[in-house]
C-alpha positions as CSV (number, residue, x, y, z in Angstrom):
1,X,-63.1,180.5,89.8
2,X,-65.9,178.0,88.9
3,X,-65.0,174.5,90.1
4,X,-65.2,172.6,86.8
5,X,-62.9,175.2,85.5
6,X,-60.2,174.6,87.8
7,X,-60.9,170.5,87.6
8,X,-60.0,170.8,84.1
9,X,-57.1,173.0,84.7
10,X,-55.6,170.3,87.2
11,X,-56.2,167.6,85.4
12,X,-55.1,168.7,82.1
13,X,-51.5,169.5,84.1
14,X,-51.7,165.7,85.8
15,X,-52.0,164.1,82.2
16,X,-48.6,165.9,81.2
17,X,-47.0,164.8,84.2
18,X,-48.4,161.5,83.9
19,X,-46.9,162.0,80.2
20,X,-43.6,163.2,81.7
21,X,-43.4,160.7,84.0
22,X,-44.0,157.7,81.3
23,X,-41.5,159.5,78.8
24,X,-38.6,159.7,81.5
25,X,-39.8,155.6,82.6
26,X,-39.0,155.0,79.1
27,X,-35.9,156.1,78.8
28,X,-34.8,154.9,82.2
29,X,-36.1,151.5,80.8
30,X,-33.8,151.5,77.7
31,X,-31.2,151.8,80.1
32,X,-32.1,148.8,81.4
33,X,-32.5,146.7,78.5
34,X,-29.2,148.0,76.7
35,X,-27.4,146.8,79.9
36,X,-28.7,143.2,79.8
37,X,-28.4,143.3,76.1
38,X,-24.7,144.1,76.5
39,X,-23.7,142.1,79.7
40,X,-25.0,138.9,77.6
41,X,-23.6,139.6,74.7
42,X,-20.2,140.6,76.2
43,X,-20.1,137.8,78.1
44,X,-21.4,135.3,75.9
45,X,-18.3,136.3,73.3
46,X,-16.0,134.9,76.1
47,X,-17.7,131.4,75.3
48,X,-17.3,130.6,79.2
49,X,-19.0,127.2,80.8
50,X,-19.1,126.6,84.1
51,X,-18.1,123.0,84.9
52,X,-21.2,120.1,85.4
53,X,-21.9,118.8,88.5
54,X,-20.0,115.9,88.1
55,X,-16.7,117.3,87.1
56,X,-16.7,119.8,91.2
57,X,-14.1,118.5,93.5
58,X,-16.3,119.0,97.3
59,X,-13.7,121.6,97.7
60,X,-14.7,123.6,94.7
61,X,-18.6,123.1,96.4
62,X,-17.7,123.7,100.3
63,X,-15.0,125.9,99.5
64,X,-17.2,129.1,101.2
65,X,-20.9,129.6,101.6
66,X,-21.7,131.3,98.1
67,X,-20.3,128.2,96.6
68,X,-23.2,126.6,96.3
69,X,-23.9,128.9,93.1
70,X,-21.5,126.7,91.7
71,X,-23.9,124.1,91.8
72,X,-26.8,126.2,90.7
73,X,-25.0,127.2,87.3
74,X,-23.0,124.0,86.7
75,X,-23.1,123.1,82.7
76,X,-24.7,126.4,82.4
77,X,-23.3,128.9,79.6
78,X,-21.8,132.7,81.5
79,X,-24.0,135.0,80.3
80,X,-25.6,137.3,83.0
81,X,-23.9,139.0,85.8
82,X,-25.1,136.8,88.3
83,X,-23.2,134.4,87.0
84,X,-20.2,136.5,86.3
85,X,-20.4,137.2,90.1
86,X,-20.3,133.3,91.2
87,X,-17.7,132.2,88.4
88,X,-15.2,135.2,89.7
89,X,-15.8,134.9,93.0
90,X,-16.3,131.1,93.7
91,X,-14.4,129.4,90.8
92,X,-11.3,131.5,89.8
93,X,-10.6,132.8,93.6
94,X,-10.8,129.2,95.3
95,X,-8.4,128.2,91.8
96,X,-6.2,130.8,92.7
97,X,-5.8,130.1,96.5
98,X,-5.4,126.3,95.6
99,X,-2.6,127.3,93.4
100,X,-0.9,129.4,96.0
101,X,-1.5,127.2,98.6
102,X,0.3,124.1,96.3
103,X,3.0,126.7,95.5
104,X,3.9,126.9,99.3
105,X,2.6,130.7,99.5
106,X,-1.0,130.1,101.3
107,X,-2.8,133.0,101.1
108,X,-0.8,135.3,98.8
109,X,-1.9,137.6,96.4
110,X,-0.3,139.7,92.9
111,X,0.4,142.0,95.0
112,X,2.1,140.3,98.0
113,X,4.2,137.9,95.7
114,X,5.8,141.1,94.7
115,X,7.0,141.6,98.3
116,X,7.6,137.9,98.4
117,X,9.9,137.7,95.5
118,X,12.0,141.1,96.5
119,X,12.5,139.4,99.9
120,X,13.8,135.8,98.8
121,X,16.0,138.3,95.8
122,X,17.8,139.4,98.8
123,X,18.0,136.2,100.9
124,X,19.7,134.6,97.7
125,X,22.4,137.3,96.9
126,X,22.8,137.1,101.0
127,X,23.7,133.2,100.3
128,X,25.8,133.8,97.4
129,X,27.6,136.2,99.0
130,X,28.3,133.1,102.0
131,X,29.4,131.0,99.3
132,X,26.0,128.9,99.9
133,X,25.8,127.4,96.8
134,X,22.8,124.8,98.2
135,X,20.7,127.8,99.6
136,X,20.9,130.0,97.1
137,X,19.8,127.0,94.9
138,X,16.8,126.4,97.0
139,X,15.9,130.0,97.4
140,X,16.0,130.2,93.6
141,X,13.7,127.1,92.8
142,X,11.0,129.4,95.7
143,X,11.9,132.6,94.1
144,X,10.6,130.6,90.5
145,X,7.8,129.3,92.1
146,X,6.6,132.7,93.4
147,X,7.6,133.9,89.4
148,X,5.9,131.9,88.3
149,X,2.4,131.7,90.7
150,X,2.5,135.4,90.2
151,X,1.8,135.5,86.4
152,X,-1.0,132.7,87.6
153,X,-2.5,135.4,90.4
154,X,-2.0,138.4,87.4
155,X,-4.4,136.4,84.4
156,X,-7.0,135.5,87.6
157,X,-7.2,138.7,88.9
158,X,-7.9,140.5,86.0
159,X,-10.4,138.0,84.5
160,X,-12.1,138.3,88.3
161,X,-12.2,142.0,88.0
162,X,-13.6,142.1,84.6
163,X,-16.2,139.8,86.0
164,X,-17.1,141.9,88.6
165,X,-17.1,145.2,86.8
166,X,-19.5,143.4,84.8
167,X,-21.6,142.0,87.4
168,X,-22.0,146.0,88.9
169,X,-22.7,147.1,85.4
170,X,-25.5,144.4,85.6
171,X,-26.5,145.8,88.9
172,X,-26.9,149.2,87.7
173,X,-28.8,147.5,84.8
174,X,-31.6,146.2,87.0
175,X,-32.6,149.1,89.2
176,X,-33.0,150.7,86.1
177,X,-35.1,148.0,85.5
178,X,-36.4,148.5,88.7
179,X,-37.5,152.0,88.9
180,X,-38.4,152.1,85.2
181,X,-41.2,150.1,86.9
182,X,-41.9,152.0,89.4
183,X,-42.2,155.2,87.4
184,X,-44.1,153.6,84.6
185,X,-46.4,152.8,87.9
186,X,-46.5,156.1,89.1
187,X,-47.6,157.3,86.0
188,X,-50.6,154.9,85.9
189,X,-51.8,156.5,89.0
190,X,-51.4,159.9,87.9
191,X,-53.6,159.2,84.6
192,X,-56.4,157.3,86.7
193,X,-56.6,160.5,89.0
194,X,-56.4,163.1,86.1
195,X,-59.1,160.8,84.3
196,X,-61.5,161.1,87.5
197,X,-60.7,164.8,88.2
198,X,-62.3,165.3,84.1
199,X,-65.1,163.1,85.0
200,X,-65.5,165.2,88.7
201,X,-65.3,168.4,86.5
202,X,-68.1,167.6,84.0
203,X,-70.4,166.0,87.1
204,X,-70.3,169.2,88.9
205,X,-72.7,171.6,88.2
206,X,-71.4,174.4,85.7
207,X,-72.3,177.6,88.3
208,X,-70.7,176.1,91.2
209,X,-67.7,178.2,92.8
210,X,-64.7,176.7,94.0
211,X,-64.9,176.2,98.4
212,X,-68.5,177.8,97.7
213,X,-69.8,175.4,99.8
214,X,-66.8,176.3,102.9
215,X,-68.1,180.0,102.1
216,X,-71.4,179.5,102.7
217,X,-70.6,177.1,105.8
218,X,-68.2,180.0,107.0
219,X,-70.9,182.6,106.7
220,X,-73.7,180.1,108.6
221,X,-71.0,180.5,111.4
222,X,-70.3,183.9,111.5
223,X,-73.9,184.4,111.9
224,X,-74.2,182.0,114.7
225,X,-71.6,183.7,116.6
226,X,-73.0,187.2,116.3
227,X,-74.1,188.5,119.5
228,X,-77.7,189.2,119.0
């Protein structure tokens, strides 16, 4: 096979995957804009602001190390997944352990105020059934408390996990961002190579034969080699 021929062939099949490559880094990048369009427009609907500067207690700021996000997006409108991240995880969850830690159940959860309010159901029928009228009454004001900081931990958990499943949908968003890039990239480098494989084929003389030139070297050392 002449070697312009089969430069031509090569190259003509690295332009289509260079085509390939930049229709599939396309579509990838789509992706990546319909999730950014949707996480800010989801978002934004929720007309959510995180507080100013001015109006964080230190305990809101200190409360653990990603706090300082707080900071970073005080006054600020919610409306990337970033931010969804820091108001979930930072502002409801420190408002949420505040609120169970005022309530007298430090630490608790939706989950273990369930355990928490089946336990103090039996301790009151246990005082009733003593005739302990005071603490049965007291076990019922804790037993409203724990009600009641359980529909509190229900609406915050919820928002949070909305939050977050947002904030991984935005995730997703960006390394489709990411490798949209990358392939768009890729696909640069395959043109420039098809594009100087044309130029190598129409440079080379039209009568040369492909790995002529290892033939002849071949043949050169066969003769060499030959016992005279």
């Amino acid at each position: 096979m002449k070697r312009r021929t089969l430069d031509i062939i090569l190259s003509g099949g690295g332009l289509m995957v260079a085509a390939l490559i930049a229709v599939l880094a396309f579509a990838v990048g789509t992706q990546y804009t319909f999730a950014t369009d949707y996480v800010r427009t989801e978002l934004g609907a929720q007309k959510i602001v995180f507080a100013t500067a001015d109006k964080l207690t230190d305990a809101e700021k200190n409360w653990q190390p990603g706090s300082v996000c707080l900071t970073e997006y005080a006054g600020q409108a919610l409306d990337s997944g970033a931010k969804a991240q820091c108001y979930a995880k930072y502002y409801i969850r420190k408002h949420m352990d505040a609120s169970a830690t005022t309530a007298g159940f430090g630490g608790a959860t939706y989950a273990t105020l369930g355990t928490i309010r089946t336990d103090l159901t039996a301790q009151i029928n246990a005082a009733k059934q003593k005739g302990d009228s005071a603490a049965a009454a007291d076990l019922q004001k804790r037993f409203d408390a724990a009600t009641s900081l359980r529909s509190t931990m229900q609406t915050g958990e919820t928002l949070s996990g909305l939050l977050l499943t947002t904030y991984g949908f935005s995730v997703l968003g960006d390394m489709a961002g990411l490798a949209s890039t990358l392939l768009y990239a890729l696909a640069g480098v395959m043109l420039v190579v098809s594009v100087a494989g044309f130029v190598h084929a129409f440079v080379t003389p039209k009568d040369e034969v492909f790995m002529s030139l290892v033939l002849k070297q071949g043949v050169k050392q066969g003769v060499r080699t030959t016992p005279a």
